[in-house]
C-alpha positions in Angstrom: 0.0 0.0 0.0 0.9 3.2 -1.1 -0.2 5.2 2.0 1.2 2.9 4.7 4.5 3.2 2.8 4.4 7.2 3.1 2.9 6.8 6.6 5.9 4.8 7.9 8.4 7.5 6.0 6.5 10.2 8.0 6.5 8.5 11.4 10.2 8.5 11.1 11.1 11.9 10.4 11.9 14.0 13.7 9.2 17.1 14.8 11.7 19.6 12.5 11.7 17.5 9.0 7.9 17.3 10.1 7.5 20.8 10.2 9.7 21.5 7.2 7.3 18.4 5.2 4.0 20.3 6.5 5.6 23.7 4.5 6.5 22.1 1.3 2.9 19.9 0.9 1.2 23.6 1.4 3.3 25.0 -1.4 2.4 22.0 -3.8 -1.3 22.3 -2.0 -1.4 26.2 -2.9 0.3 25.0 -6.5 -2.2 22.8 -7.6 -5.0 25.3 -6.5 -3.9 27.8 -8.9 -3.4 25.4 -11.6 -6.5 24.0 -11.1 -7.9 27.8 -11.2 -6.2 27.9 -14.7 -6.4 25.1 -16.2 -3.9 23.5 -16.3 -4.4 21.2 -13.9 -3.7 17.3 -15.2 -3.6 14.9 -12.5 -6.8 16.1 -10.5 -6.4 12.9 -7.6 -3.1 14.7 -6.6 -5.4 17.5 -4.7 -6.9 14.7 -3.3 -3.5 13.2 -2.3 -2.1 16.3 -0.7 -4.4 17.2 1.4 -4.6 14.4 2.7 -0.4 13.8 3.4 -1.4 17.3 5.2 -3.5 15.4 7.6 -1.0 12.8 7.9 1.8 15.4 9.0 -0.1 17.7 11.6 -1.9 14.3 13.1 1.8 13.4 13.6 2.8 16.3 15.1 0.0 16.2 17.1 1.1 12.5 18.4 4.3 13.2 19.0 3.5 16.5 20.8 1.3 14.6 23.2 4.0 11.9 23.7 6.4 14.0 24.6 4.6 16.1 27.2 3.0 12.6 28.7 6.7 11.5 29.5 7.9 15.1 30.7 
């Protein structure tokens, strides 16, 4: 599966690279938006896609936010 593949990548990556993963998927997010307001949009799923790797990331943050305050 493709989405438990990029769901174990994610899981690895430290609160930082999350961070840094969250700004880059609102780029390509914002990207797609404007393409799709022009046009020019081709591969329509990849909205779909995105926005939901966005979900991914901040309910990984989220996780690892709470782990760390439970053990502090």
């Amino acid at each position: 599966m493709k989405s438990s593949q990029r769901l174990s990548d994610l899981r690895a990556l430290s609160p930082d690279q999350l961070s840094d993963e969250l700004v880059n998927l609102k780029k390509e997010q914002f990207n797609l938006r404007f393409q799709g307001a022009t046009g020019q949009l081709e591969n329509v799923a990849r909205v779909r896609e995105v926005r939901r790797d966005i979900a991914r990331v901040r309910t990984l943050q989220r996780q690892k936010t709470l782990a760390s305050s439970a053990q502090g």
